[in-house]
C-alpha positions as CSV (number, residue, x, y, z in Angstrom):
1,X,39.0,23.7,-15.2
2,X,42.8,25.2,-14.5
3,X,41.2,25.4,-10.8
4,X,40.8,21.5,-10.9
5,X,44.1,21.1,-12.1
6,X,46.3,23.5,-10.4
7,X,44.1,24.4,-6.8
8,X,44.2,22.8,-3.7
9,X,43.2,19.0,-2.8
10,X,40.6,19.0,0.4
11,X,40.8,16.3,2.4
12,X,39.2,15.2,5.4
13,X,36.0,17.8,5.3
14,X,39.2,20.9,5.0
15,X,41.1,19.8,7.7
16,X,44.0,19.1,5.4
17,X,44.5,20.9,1.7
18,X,47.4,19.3,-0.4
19,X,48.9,21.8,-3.0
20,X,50.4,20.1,-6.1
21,X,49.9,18.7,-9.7
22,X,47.0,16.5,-10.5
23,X,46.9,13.6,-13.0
24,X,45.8,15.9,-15.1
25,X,48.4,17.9,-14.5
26,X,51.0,15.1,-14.7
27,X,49.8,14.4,-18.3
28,X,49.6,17.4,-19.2
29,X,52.9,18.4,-18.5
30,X,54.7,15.1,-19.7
31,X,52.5,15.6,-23.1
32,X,53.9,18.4,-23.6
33,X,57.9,17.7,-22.8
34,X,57.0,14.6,-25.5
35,X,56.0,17.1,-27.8
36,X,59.0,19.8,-27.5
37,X,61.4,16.6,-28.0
38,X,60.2,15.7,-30.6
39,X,60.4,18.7,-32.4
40,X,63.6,19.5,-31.1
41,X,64.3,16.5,-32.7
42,X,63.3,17.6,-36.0
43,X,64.9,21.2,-35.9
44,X,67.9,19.7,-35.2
45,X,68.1,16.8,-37.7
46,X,66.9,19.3,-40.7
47,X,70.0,21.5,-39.9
């Protein structure tokens, strides 16, 4: 699975491999920035 989100994008029968994030990726990573703001958020506003 991290292989599918992280490895290479074949295109054209290997002629041409992309390197980058996939959607999954994307969502993963913008999940997860959500997340830390909010509790950052919290921390902060309990102080």
């Amino acid at each position: 699975m991290l292989r599918k989100l992280f490895g290479p994008i074949t295109l054209r029968g290997g002629e041409i491999q992309l390197w980058g994030c996939s959607p999954g990726c994307l969502l993963l990573s913008l999940l997860a920035s959500v997340v830390l703001t909010v509790a950052l958020n919290l921390l902060l506003r309990a102080c």
